[in-house]
C-alpha angles and dihedrals in degrees: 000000000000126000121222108223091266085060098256131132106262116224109179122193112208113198113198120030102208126111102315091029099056092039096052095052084055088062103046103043084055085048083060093249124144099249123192118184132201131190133183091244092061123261093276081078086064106066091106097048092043088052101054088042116030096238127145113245106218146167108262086251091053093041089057099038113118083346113163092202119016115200111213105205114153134108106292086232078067108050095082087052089066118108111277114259086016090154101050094083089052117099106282085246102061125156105200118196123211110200090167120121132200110255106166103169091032107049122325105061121215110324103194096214087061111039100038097014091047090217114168100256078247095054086052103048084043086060085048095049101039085226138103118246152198116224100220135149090014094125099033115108108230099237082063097063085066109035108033084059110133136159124260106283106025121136096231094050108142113224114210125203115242116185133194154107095248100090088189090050101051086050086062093050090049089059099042096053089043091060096047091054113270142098119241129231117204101215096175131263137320099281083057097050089097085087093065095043119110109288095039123117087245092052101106095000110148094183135121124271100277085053095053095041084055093043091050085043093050096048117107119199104239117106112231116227096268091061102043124082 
C-alpha cells in the first residue's frame, strides 16, 4: 500500500468518474493509492473501470469516508446536489480537490454566486461543500493526465497551476501532483483562482512552471461573453 508522505495509508475518494475523473483514478491507483471511485449511476456502473485499475467502486458516502484526499470532479450545476454533510466522515485532515469549472451556455446555466456575487467558481463550490478546497486539474485536458505524465526533472514536465487558502492541503496536493508525474504551481488562494478559470491565459496551458507562473500573471478578472451566463 502506498504511504502518504506523512507515512499514512492513503485512501483517496474520487467523486465523479468522467474524463478527469477516470483518468485520475488511473493515475493514482498506479501510483499504489486506495483509491475509492463514485459516480452519479451507482458503483455497479464501475466494474469496467475497477477492473482495469484496481479501484474500489463505491457510493459518494463510502468513497469519502476516512479519505485522506476527496477529488471533487462533476458538472458545477451537480455539486449542491451532494449529501449534506458528504465531507465529515472524511480524515480531519482532508484536502479536497475541485476540478469543476463555470460553463454557463454550455452546460451549467446561470449560478447566481457566480455570476452577481462574483464569487471565484471555488469559493463557490467550497460554500456548497462546507469544506475548504485546492483548484487543481480544472484546465487540463484529460488525456493529459495520462499522457503529459514525466519524471521529476525532465525537460518536457508539465507544471499545473492549485489554488487555494489551506496551506496543508495544497502540500498534499503538491505531492500528489509530483508522484503522478507534474509540477505544481502555487497561484494564490481561493479569492486569486480566477486567474486559472476558463477563459484565462493558464486555462489549457501544457508548459513548464515559468510558463504557467507568466500565464497566471498575465490573467485579468473580467469573463468574457462566452463564459458568462
Amino acid at each position: 500500500m502506498h504511504e502518504s508522505p506523512e507515512g499514512r495509508d492513503m485512501k483517496i475518494g474520487i467523486i465523479g468518474a468522467g474524463n478527469i475523473g477516470g483518468n485520475l483514478t488511473r493515475r493514482l491507483t498506479a501510483a499504489g493509492h486506495d483509491v475509492h471511485v463514485a459516480n452519479s449511476r451507482g458503483p455497479h456502473t464501475l466494474t469496467g473501470l475497477a477492473e482495469e485499475t484496481g479501484a474500489t467502486p463505491a457510493t459518494p458516502e463510502d468513497a469519502v469516508r476516512d479519505a485522506r484526499v476527496v477529488v471533487v470532479t462533476i458538472p458545477l450545476k451537480a455539486v449542491p446536489d451532494l449529501p449534506a454533510g458528504l465531507l465529515e466522515t472524511a480524515a480531519p485532515d482532508v484536502a479536497v480537490i475541485d476540478t469543476g469549472n463555470y460553463y454557463p451556455q454550455q452546460r451549467d446555466g446561470k449560478i447566481a454566486g457566480i455570476e452577481d456575487e462574483g464569487l471565484t467558481e471555488s469559493r463557490w463550490t467550497e460554500r456548497q461543500l462546507g469544506h475548504a478546497v485546492v483548484k487543481a486539474f480544472n484546465g487540463t485536458y484529460a488525456a493529459d493526465i495520462v499522457d503529459k505524465a514525466r519524471p521529476a526533472g525532465d525537460p518536457d514536465r508539465v507544471a499545473l497551476p492549485i489554488a487555494g487558502d489551506d496551506t496543508e492541503a495544497k502540500r498534499t496536493v503538491t505531492a500528489l501532483l509530483d508522484e503522478i508525474g507534474f509540477d505544481a504551481v502555487d497561484a494564490g488562494g481561493q479569492d486569486e483562482s480566477w486567474r486559472q478559470q476558463p477563459g484565462t491565459p493558464v486555462y489549457g496551458l501544457a508548459a513548464d512552471a515559468p510558463a504557467v507562473r507568466k500565464a497566471l500573471a498575465t490573467a485579468t478578472p473580467e469573463r468574457t461573453a462566452e463564459w458568462r451566463a
